[in-house]
Every structure is written in C-alpha cells, then in structure tokens.
N, C-alpha and C positions, 0 to 999 in steps of 0.2 A: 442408571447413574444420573445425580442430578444434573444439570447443565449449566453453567458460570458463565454470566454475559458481565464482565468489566469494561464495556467499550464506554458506558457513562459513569465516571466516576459519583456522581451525586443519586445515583441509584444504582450502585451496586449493590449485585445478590445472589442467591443461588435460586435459580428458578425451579419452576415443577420438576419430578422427575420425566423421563422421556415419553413415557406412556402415554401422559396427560395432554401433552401439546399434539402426539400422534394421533392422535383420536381426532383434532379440528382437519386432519389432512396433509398440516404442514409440514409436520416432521416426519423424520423417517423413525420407521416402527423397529423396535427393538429386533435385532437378528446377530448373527456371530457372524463373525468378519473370517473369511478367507483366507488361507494364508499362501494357499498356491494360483495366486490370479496371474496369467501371463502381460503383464504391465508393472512396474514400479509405480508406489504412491509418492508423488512429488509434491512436498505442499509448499506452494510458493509466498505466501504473506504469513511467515511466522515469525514471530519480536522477538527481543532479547533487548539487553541492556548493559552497561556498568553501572557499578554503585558511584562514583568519581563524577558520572556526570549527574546524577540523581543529586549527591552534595551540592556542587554545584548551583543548580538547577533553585536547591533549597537556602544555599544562601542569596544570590542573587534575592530572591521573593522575600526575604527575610530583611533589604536591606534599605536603609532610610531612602534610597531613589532607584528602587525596583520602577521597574518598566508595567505601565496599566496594560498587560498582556493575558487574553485568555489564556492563550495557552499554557503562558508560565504558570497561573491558576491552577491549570488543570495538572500540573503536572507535580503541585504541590501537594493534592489530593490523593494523586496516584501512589506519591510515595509514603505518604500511611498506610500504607496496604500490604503489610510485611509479607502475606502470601503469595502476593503477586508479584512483589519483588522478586522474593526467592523462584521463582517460575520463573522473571525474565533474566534475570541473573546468571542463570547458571544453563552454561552451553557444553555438558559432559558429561558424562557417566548417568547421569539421573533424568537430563532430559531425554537422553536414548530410549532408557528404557521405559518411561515414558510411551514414545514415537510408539519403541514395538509394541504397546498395550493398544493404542490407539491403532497400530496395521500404516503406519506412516513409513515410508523407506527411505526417504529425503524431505530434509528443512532447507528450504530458503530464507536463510533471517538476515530480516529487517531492522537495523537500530529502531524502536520503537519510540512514537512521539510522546511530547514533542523534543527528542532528542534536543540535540546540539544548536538547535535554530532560535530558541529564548536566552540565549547565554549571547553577551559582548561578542565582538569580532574574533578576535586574538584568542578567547579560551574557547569559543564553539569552536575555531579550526584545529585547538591544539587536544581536545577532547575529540572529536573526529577522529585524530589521527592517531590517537592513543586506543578507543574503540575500535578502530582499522584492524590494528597491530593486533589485537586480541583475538579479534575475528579470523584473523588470517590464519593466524595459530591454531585457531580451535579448528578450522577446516582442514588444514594439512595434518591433523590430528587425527578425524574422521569423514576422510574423504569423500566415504562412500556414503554419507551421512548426514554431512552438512557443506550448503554452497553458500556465499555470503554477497554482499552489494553493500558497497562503499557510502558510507557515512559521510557528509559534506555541510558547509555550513555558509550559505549561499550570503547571508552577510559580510560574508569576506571575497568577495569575488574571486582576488587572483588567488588566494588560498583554495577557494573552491576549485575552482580550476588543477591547480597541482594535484590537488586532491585527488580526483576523478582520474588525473593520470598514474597517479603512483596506484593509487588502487587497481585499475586495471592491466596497469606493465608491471608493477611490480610486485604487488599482493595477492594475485590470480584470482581477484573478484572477480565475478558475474554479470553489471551491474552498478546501479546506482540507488540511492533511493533518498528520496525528501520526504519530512513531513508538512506538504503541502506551503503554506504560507509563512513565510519569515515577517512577525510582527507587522501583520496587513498589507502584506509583498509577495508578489508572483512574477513566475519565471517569464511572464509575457511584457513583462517591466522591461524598457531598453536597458537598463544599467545591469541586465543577465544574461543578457546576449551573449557574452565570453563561455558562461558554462554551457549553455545550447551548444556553441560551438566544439566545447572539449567533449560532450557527451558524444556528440554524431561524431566525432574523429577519433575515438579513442571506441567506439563501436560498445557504448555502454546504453545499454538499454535502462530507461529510468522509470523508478516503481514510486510514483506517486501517493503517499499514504494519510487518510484525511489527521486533520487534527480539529479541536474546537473553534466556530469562525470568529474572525478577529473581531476585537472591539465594537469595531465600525459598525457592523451588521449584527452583533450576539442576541441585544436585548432581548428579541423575540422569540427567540429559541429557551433561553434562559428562561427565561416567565412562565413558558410551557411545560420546561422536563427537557427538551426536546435537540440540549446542544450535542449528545453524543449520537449512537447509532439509529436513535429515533427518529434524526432529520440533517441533525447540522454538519453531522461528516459528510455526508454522503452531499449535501448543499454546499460545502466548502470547496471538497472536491471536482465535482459539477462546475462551477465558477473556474477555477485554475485549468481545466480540461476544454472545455470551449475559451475560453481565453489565451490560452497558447492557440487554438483552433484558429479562431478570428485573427490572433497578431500575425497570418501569414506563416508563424515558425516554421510549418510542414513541408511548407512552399520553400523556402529559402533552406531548409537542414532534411531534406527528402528522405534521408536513411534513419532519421532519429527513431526511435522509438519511445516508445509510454507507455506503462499499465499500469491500470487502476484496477480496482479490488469491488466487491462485494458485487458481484453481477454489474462491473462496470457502473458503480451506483445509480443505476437505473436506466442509465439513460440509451442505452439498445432501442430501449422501447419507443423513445422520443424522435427517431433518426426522421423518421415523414414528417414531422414538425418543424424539426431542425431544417431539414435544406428547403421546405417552405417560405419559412420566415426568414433566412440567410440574409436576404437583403435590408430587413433591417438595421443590418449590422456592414454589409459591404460595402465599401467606394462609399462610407459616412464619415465628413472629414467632421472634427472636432473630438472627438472618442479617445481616449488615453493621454488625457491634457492637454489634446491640442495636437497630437503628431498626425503625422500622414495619413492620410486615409487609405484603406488596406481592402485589397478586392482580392478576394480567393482562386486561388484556378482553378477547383473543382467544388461541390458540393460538400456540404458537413461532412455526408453519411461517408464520404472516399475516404477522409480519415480517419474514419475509425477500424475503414476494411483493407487499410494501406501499411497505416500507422503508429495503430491501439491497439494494446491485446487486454483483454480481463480477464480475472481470477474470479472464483465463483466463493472467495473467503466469508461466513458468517450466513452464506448463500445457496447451503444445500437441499436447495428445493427442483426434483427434477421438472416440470414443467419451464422454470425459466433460465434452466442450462438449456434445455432443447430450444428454446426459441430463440436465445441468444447466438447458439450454435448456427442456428438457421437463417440467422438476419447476418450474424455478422461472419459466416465462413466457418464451420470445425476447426478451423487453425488457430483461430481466434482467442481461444475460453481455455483455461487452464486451470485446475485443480487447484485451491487451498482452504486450508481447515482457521486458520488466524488463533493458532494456540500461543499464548495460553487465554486469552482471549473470551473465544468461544470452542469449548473441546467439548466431544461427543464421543461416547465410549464404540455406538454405530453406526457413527456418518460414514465411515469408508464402505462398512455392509452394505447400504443406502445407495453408495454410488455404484458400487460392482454391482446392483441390482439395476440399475438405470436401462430406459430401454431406450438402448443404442448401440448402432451395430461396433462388434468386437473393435473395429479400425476407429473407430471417433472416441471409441472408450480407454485405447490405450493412447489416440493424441490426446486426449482429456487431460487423462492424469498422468502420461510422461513424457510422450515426444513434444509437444507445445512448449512443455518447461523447457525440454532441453537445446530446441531453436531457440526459443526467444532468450534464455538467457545464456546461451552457450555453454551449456554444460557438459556436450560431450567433444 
C-alpha cells in the first residue's frame, strides 16, 4: 500500500509504496497484522473535524481583514483537499472499518489543526462547542471505539475554561487538546493561566498538537519546504513544551499533564543537554517581557518523567520507541498511528513485532492510553 504523508500541505503526495522505504531500514517491512494479540491497539493522535469550522476557517481568510496567520494559511490549503476532508470528516461507519483494515481497536480523536484557534473569540468557542457536541455523540455511539478530548479555543479564556469543564463533567471526554499556538500565543502567556488551572482541576490531561509556526518565526522554514512535519511542527511544538517547562507551570499545577506526539518531537533525545543548559534560562530575570524571574525546582529531564507522556504518532520506528522507553520510563510512550495523516496498511504488524517484552508491549499500545487519559 502506498503511504500518504498530508502533514505539509505545500507538498502533499503519495509516497513510495512500503517496500521501497523498507529496504533504507526505516520502515517497517510488509507482513499481515495479527488479529489475536493479547493487547488492544489504541491509537491516541487521530484527527477529525467539522465541515462548520472548515467554512469558517475559509471565510475568515477569505475576508478583507483576515488575520496575517500561518496557520489560518494552512488551513486554507488543507481544505482543498476534498479527500482528506472526507477522512477527517466522517467519525462512523467508514472510519471503523477503516480502523479494522489497519488492526486499530481504539481512536483517540483530536479536532485537527488548526482547528478553532484561527477564528475570532466568540465563534472559536461557539465552534468548540458545537465540535464537542458531535464528538460526544459519536463516542457514546461507539464506545468501544472511539474516546475524544475536548476542543477549546484559548482566545477566549473564560470560554476556555467552561469548556474544558463541560467537556470533561459533562461530555465524558478524555482530555483536552490544543493546536499549539493561538496566532503567536502559548499557554506559558500569564493571561492562560486560568486554563492551566481548569486542566489540572478538572484532571484533563492536555495533548498538545503541532500546527505551522507563527508568523514571527515561519520565514525560514517556508523558504526551505520545511513548515510542516520536515521541521516546523515538531519546532513549534518544542518551543510551547519547554516553555510551559521554564514558566514554572509544572511547579505551580504538579498534577497537570501534557503529551506530545511524534516521538515526543525529538526531544527525549535532548534531555542531557537540556538540564545542562537549564540555567540559562533559570533565576534570568527580563525573559517573558519582563516578569519574574522563574527558578525551577527540579531539572528539565523531572518533567518530562513526571509530567509528559508521548505518542510515537508518524513515529514507528522501533529503535527510537526503545530508547524513548528507556530514557523516559515504559509508562511514558504510547501508541499512535496520526490517521489519516499518515496510515500504513503494516505499521500495527511492525509494532507487534517490536522487540519488547510482552508487559512494555501491551503498556505500549493500551494500558498508557488508558491511564493517561482515563479511559478505563
């Protein structure tokens, strides 16, 4: 089967088939998937959408004082693409079967970016909550099938906030999720402080999801190819991830949680550098316009083994599940495919062949899911 990588819209395609990339070592080699593994496959960074916020999305960019936003850009891109609409569109009967072709036995979906965070105050939260509403339905539809994480639209603060409560007292999300930056704005901003707070007290684990980096920073990504999953999500994300780090959040909301996706976009690997360099960034007053200066009480690497979980979404390369595993704890790394995304007819084959013993293989791919985002 061929492979569909849409993570950059400005080079969308259908890549080699599987064989061809198998052969450099990095993919996993064609084999039939299993259908009696004693573990559920959970994949926890899977999209979906409405068509409502898509409109949206298009008039806004369409309108004489559209906002100079990448991501509104990008998303104006994305919805040319009536296939992958129809993919993120439709949460029933088709993406099921689907799932079962691929050997998947749970989605976790994601409103996909850049959602609701390019649109005005008043219609991201009123789209939010109409995306919610859907969501919720389609899960009590297919329980055993689909878990969801509340949609929110952090330009509205106190609507964010209601948000993240109604969705998880009242809608039995999972969960929360952001697509990272609201028009060159992160959650380590003082004026987000309230939703840090609703997350850690309403016990909503938040799934971080990159989008294109804002204006401020794009140019050089842009000029290369390089704004989607060839550098700038995964740079985007990085930035918003140690920057809640440094703002102390961890320290002041202890129970919070965060995951990020694609092999925790790299940055496992960085953790000896990170708490190296820490004090570049520690007890420096001037840093975030001038607020206080912010001394950590432990080293990077604590939260990431405290704090942070990752998904191994666009990621299935077993060398750098095992090492991830190994630096940041087996409880750590959780199983996702990022369909429709990137889907592989034998990436599940691929993981039930992983060499790992039977217990790390079924926290892998179901018990992880099912602490961190309480699923059972």
């Amino acid at each position: 089967m061929a492979r569909t990588d849409t993570s950059d819209p400005a080079t969308w395609r259908t890549a080699a088939p599987t064989a061809e990339p198998g052969k450099r070592g990095l993919a996993p080699r064609s084999r039939p998937i299993d259908r009696h593994v004693p573990y559920l496959r959970i994949a926890t960074e899977e999209a979906w959408s409405i068509p409502e916020i898509v409109e949206a999305q298009l008039r806004l960019l369409g309108s004489p004082n559209a906002p100079d936003d990448t991501s509104l850009r990008m998303a104006g891109m994305f919805a040319k693409m009536s296939a992958l609409q129809e993919q993120l569109q439709e949460i029933g009967e088709k993406r099921i079967a689907r799932m079962d072709e691929l050997g998947i036995d749970k989605q976790l979906l994601l409103l996909t970016a850049p959602g609701v965070q390019v649109l005005d105050p008043d219609e991201g939260t009123a789209l939010a909550r109409l995306a919610n509403d859907r969501l919720a339905a389609a899960c009590r539809r297919y329980p055993d099938r689909f878990a969801g994480l509340t949609a929110f639209a952090p330009q509205d603060v106190k609507g964010a906030v209601a948000e993240i409560e109604r969705g998880m007292k009242s809608l039995g999300m999972k969960g929360a999720v952001l697509n990272s930056h609201t028009r060159g704005h992160y959650l380590d901003e003082p004026q987000y402080l309230p939703i840090l707070e609703a997350l850690e007290a309403n016990d909503a684990a938040l799934y971080i999801h990159p989008t294109i980096p804002p204006r401020q920073w794009s140019q050089p990504y842009e000029f290369r190819g390089m704004t989607g999953a060839l550098g700038g999500f995964s740079h985007e994300v990085w930035v918003h991830t140690m920057g809640l780090i440094l703002s102390g959040a961890f320290d002041r909301f202890p129970k919070l949680r965060l995951v990020i996706g694609h092999m925790g976009e790299g940055m496992p690997l960085l953790l000896y550098r990170f708490d190296w360099m820490q004090s570049n960034a520690d007890g420096r007053s001037g840093l975030r316009g001038g607020a206080p200066p912010v001394t950590l009480r432990h080293a990077i690497s604590y939260y990431f083994k405290n704090n942070i979980w990752i998904t191994t979404s666009g990621q299935g390369w077993e060398p750098s599940v095992k090492f991830c595993m190994d630096v940041l704890g087996p409880d750590r790394v959780l199983y996702a495919m990022d369909y429709p995304y990137q889907q592989s007819a034998d990436e599940c084959a691929a993981y039930d062949a992983f060499d790992l013993s039977p217990a790390h293989k079924k926290m892998l791919m179901q018990t992880n899911a099912e602490h961190v985002f309480r699923l059972k």
